[in-house]
VEXMARVEX-261225 format. One record per residue: x negated, y, z of N, C-alpha, C, O in turn. Coordinates in steps of 0.05 Angstrom, whole numbers, padded with zeros to 5 digits, always signed. Atoms other than C-alpha are relative to their C-alpha. Example, Ala and Ser with C-alpha at 12.3 -4.5 7.8 and 13.67 -1.06 7.14 Angstrom:
# residues 2
-00018-00024+00000-00246-00090+00156-00018+00024+00000-00039+00024+00013;+00016-00024-00001-00273-00021+00143+00015+00022+00014+00005+00044+00018;
END
This chain:
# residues 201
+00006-00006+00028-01398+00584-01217+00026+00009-00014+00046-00004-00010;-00017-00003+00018-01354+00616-01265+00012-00014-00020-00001-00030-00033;-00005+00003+00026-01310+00604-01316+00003+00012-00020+00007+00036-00021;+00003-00011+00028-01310+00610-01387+00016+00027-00001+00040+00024+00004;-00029-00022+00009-01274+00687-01403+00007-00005-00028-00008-00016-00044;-00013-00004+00024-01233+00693-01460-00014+00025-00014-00022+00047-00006;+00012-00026+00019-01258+00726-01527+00017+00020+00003+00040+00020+00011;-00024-00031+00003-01237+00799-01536+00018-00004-00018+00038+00011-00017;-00025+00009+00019-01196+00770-01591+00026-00016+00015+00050-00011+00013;-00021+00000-00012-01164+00732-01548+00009+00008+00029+00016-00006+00047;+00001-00018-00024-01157+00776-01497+00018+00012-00008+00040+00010+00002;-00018-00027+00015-01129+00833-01542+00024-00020-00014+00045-00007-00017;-00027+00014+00001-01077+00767-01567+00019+00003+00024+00043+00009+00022;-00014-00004-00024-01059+00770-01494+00018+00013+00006+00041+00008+00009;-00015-00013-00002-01049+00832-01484+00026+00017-00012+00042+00031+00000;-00020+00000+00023-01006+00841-01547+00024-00018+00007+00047-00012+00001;-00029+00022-00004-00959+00785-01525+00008+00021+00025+00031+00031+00025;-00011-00003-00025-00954+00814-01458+00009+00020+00004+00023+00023+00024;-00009-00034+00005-00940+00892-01480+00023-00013-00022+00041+00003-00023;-00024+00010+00017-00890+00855-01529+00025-00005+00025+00042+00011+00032;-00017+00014-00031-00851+00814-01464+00010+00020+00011+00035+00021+00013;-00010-00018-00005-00850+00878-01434+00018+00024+00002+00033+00035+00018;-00023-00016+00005-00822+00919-01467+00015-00004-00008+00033+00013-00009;-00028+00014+00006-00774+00872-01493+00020-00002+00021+00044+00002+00018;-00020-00006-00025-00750+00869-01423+00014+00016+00010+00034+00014+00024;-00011-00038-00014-00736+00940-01409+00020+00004-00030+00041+00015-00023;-00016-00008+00013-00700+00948-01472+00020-00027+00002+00041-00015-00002;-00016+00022-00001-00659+00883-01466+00023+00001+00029+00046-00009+00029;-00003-00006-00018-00647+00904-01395+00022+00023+00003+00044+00023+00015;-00016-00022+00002-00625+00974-01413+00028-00002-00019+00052+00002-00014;-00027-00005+00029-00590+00967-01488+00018-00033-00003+00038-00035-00018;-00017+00020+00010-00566+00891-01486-00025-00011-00023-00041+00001-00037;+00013+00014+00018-00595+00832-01522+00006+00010-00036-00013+00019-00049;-00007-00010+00018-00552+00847-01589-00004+00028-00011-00006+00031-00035;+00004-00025+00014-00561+00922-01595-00039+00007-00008-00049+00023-00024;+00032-00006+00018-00643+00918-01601-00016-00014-00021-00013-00038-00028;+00012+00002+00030-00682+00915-01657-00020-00005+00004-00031+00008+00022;+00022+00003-00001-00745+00879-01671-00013+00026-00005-00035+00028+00005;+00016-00029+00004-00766+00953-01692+00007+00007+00022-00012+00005+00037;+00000-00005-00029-00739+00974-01630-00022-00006+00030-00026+00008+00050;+00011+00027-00018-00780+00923-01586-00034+00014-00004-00047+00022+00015;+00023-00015+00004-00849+00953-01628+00001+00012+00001-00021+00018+00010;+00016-00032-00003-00850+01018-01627+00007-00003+00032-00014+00004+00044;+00006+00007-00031-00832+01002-01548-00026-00003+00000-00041+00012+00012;+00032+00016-00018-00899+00960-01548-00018+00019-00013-00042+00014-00009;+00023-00008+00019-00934+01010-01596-00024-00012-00024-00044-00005-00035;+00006+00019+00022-00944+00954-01641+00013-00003-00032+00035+00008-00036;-00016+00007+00022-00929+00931-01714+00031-00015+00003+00037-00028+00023;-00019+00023-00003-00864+00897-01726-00012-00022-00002-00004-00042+00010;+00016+00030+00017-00916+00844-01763-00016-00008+00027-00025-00031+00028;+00019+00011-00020-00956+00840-01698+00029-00019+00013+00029-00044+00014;-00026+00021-00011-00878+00820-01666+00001-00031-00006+00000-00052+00007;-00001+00025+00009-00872+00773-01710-00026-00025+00001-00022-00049+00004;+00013+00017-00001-00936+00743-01709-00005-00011+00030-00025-00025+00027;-00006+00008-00037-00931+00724-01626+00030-00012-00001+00031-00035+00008;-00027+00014+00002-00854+00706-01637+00020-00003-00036+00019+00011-00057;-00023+00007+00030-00802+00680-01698+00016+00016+00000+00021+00028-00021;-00028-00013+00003-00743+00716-01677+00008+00013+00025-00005+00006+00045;-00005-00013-00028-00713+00756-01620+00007-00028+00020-00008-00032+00039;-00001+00018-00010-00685+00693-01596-00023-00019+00014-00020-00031+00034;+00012+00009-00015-00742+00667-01583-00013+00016+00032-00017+00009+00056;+00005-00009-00037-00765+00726-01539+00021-00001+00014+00012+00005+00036;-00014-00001-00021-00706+00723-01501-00011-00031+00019-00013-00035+00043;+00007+00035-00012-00729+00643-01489-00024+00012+00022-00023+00013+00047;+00019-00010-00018-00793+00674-01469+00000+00013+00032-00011+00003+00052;-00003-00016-00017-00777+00727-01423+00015-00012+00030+00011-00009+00054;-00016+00017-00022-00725+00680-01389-00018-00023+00017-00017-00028+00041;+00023+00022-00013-00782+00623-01377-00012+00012+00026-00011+00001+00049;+00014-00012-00005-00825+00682-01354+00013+00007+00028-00001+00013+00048;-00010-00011-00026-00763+00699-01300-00001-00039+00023-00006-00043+00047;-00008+00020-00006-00752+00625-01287-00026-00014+00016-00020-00032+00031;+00016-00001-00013-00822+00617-01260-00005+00016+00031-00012+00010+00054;+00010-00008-00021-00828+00669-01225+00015+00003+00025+00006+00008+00047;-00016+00010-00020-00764+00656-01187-00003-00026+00013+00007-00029+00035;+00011+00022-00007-00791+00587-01180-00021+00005+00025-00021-00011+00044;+00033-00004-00014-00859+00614-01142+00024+00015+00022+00020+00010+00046;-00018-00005-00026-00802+00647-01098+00010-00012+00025+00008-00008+00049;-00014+00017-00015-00765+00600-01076-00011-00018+00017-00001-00026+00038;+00016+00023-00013-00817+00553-01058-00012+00002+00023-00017-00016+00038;+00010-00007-00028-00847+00597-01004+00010-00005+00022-00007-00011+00038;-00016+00010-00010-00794+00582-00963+00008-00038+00007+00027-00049+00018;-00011+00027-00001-00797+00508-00965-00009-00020+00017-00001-00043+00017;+00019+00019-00022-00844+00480-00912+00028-00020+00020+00052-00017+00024;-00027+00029-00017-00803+00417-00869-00016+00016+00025-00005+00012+00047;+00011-00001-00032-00850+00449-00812+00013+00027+00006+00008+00035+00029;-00009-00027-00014-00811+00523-00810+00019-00004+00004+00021-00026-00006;-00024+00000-00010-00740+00527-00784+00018+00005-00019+00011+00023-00034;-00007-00003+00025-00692+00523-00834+00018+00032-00003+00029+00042-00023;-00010-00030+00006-00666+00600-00806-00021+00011-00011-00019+00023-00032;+00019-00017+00019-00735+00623-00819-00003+00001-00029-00012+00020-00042;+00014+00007+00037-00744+00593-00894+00035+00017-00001+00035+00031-00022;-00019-00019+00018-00667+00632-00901-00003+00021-00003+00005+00033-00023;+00010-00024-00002-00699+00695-00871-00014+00004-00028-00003+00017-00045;+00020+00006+00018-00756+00682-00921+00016+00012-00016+00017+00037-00018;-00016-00002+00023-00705+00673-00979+00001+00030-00002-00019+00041-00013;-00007-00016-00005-00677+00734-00967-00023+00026-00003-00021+00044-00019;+00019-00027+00006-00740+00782-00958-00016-00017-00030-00026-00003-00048;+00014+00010+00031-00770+00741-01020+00010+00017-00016-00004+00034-00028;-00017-00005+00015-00713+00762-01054+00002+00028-00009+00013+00035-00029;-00006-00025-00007-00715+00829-01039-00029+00014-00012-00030+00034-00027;+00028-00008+00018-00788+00839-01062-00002+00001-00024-00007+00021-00038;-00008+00001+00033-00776+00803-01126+00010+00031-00017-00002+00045-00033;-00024-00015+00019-00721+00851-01151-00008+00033+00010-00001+00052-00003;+00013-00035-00009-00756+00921-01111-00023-00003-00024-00027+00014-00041;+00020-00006+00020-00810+00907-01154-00002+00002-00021-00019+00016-00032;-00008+00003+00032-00781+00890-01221+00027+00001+00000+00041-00020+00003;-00030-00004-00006-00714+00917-01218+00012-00005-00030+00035+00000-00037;-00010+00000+00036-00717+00901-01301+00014-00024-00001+00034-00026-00015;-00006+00022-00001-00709+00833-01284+00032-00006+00012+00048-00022+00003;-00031+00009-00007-00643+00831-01247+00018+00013-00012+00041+00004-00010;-00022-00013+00023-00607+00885-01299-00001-00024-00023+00020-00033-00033;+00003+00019+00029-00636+00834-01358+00028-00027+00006+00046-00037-00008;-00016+00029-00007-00603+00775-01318+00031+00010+00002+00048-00005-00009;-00024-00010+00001-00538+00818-01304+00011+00006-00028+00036+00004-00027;-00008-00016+00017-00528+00847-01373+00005-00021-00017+00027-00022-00029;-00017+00029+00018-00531+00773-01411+00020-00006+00017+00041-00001+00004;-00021+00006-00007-00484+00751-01362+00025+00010-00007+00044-00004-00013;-00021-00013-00001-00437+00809-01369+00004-00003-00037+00026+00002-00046;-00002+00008+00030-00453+00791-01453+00019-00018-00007+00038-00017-00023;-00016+00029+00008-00430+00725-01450-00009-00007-00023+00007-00005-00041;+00018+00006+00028-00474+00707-01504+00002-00034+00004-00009-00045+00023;-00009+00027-00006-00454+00636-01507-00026-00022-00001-00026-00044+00010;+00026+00015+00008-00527+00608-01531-00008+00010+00026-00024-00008+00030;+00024-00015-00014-00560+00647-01472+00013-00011+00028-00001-00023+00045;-00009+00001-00032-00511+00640-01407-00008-00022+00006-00022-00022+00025;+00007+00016-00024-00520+00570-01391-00033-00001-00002-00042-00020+00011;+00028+00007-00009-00598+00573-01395+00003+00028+00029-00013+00026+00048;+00000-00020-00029-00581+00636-01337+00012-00009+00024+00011-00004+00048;-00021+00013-00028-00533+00596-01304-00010-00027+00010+00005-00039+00025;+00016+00026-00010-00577+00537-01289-00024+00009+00014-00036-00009+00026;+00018-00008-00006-00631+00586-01268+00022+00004+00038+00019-00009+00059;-00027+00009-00026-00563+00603-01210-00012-00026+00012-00032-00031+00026;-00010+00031-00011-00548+00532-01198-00017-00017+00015-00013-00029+00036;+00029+00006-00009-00622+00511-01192+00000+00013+00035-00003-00001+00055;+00009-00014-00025-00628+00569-01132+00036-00016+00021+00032-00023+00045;-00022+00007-00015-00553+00544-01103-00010-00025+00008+00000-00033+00028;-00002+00028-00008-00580+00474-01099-00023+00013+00024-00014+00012+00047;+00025-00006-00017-00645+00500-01060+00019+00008+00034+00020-00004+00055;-00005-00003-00024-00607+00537-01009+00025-00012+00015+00037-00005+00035;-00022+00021-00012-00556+00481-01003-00020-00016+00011-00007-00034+00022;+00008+00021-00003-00609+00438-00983-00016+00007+00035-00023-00008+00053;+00004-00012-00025-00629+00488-00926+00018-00003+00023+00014-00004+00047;-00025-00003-00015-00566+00486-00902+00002-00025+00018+00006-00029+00042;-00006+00035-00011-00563+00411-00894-00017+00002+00018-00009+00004+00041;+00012-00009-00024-00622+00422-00860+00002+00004+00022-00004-00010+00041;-00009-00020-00029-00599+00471-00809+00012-00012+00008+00007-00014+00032;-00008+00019-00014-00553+00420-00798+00006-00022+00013+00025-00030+00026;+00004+00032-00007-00576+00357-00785-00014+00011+00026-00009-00001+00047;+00016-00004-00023-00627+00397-00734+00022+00010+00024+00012+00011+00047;-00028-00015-00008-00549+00428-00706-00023+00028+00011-00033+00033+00033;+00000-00040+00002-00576+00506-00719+00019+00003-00006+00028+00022+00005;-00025-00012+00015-00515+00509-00759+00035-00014-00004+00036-00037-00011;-00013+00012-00004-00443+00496-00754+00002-00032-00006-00013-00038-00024;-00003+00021+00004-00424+00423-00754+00025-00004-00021+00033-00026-00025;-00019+00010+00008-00363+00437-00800-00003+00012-00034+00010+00009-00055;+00027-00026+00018-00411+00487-00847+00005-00017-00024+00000-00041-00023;+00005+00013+00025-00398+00474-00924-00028+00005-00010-00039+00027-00007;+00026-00014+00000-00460+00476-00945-00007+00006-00031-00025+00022-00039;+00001-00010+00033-00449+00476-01027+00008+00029-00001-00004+00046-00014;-00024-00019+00008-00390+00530-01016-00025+00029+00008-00031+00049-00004;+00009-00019-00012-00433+00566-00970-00032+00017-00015-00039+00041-00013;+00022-00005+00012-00500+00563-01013+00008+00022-00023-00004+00044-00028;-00008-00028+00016-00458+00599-01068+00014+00019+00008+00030+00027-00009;-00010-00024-00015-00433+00655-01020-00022+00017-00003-00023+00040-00010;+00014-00024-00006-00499+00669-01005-00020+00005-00021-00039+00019-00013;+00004+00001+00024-00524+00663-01081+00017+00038-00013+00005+00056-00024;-00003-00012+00006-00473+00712-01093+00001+00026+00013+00003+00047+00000;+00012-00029-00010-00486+00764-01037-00031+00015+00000-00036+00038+00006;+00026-00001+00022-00557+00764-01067+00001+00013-00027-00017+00027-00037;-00004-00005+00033-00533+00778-01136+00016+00032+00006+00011+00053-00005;-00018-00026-00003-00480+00832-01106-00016+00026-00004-00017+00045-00019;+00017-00025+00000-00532+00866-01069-00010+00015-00020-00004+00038-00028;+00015-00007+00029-00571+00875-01125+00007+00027-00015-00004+00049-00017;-00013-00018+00020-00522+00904-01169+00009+00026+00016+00005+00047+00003;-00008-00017-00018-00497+00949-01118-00020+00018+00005-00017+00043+00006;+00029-00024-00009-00569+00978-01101-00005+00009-00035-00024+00025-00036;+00011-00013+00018-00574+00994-01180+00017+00017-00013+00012+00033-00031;-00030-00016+00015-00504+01021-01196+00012+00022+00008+00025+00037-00007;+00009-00012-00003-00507+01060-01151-00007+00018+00027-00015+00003+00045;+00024-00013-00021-00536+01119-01094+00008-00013+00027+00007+00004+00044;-00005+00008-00031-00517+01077-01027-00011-00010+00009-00032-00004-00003;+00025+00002-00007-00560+01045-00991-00020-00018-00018-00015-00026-00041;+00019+00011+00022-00624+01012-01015+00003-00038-00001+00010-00052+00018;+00000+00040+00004-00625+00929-01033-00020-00004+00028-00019-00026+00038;+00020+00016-00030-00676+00922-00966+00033+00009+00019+00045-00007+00033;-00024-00004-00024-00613+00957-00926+00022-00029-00005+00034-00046+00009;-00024+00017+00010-00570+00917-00965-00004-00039+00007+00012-00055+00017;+00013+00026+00001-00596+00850-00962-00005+00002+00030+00012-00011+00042;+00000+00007-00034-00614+00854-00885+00019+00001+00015+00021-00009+00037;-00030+00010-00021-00542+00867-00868+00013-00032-00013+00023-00051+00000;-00008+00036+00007-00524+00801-00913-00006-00022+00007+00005-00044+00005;+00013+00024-00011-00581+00767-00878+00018-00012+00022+00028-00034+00026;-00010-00005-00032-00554+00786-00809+00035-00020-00008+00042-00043-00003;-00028+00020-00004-00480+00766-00825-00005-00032-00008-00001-00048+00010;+00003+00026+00006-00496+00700-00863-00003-00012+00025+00014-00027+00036;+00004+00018-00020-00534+00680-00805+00026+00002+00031+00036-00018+00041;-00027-00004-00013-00478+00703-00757+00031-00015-00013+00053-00015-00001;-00027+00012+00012-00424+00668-00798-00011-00030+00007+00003-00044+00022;+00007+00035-00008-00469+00591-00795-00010-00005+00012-00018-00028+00007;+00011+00009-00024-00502+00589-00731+00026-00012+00018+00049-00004+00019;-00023+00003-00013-00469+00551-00685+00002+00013+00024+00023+00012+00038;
END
């Protein structure tokens, strides 16, 4: 049996929030949190400013939004990878092509996350840098993993090492958008390849 659909009212609320989000992203992504304009942001969505406002208070808040919105869906990432019954190389493999999907698909998302960082917006970094820290603990915990089963060195840091491969993730990234050399799948499968070549024993 079905469930209840949503009225066209709130349907068309929906889609109003979600053509808002959007295009808040792409311009936040492109111009920087500080240089856009709630008028900026609407005529993006092809909306009122008054519709803006009535879905959010202040830019601040969409940035809260948008960040939640990444912080999920990096969440639903990570987790694929987490079974105790796959090998803890496969769940890094995993990581890795997860990773690589994410950011091929929505490449708005990892300029947004790069461009506050490179802001330094002091209200904004540590909610980005806990979104980090969060994924460093995850694939620290792989690590241990790998080595309690001895897949992976016995002398293997596995904090130091989690943020190596945190930040050859993040490199790639930037590297596949900055610019013409190879693509983030090239990129990311030679980082796979060495990682795992650097902590196997």
């Amino acid at each position: 049996m079905r469930g209840p659909t949503a009225s066209p009212k709130a349907q068309q609320s929906a889609d109003t929030r979600k053509a808002i989000l959007d295009s808040c992203l792409q311009l936040f992504a492109k111009h920087g949190f500080s240089p856009t304009s709630i008028d900026d942001i609407a005529r993006a969505a092809g909306i009122t400013k008054g519709a803006v406002y009535w879905h959010f208070t202040s830019k601040k808040e969409l940035f809260e939004a948008i960040l939640a919105q990444i912080r999920t869906r990096w969440q639903e990432i990570v987790q694929v990878p987490t079974s105790k019954e796959t090998s803890p190389i496969a769940r890094l493999e995993t990581l890795f092509s997860c990773y690589s999907k994410l950011f091929t698909e929505a490449p708005d998302i990892c300029l947004f996350l790069q461009r506050i960082l490179l802001e330094q917006h002091q209200e904004f970094s540590p909610q980005v840098a806990r979104v980090f820290a969060q994924t460093a603990r995850f694939i620290s915990r792989i690590l241990e993993d790998g080595k309690a089963h001895g897949l992976f060195r016995e002398d293997l840091d596995c904090v130091v090492t989690a943020h190596m491969i945190l930040g050859s993730l993040s490199g790639a990234t930037q590297q596949s958008l900055t610019s013409r050399g190879p693509t983030l799948r090239a990129l990311l499968g030679e980082a796979k390849n060495m990682t795992l070549a650097r902590i196997r024993r």
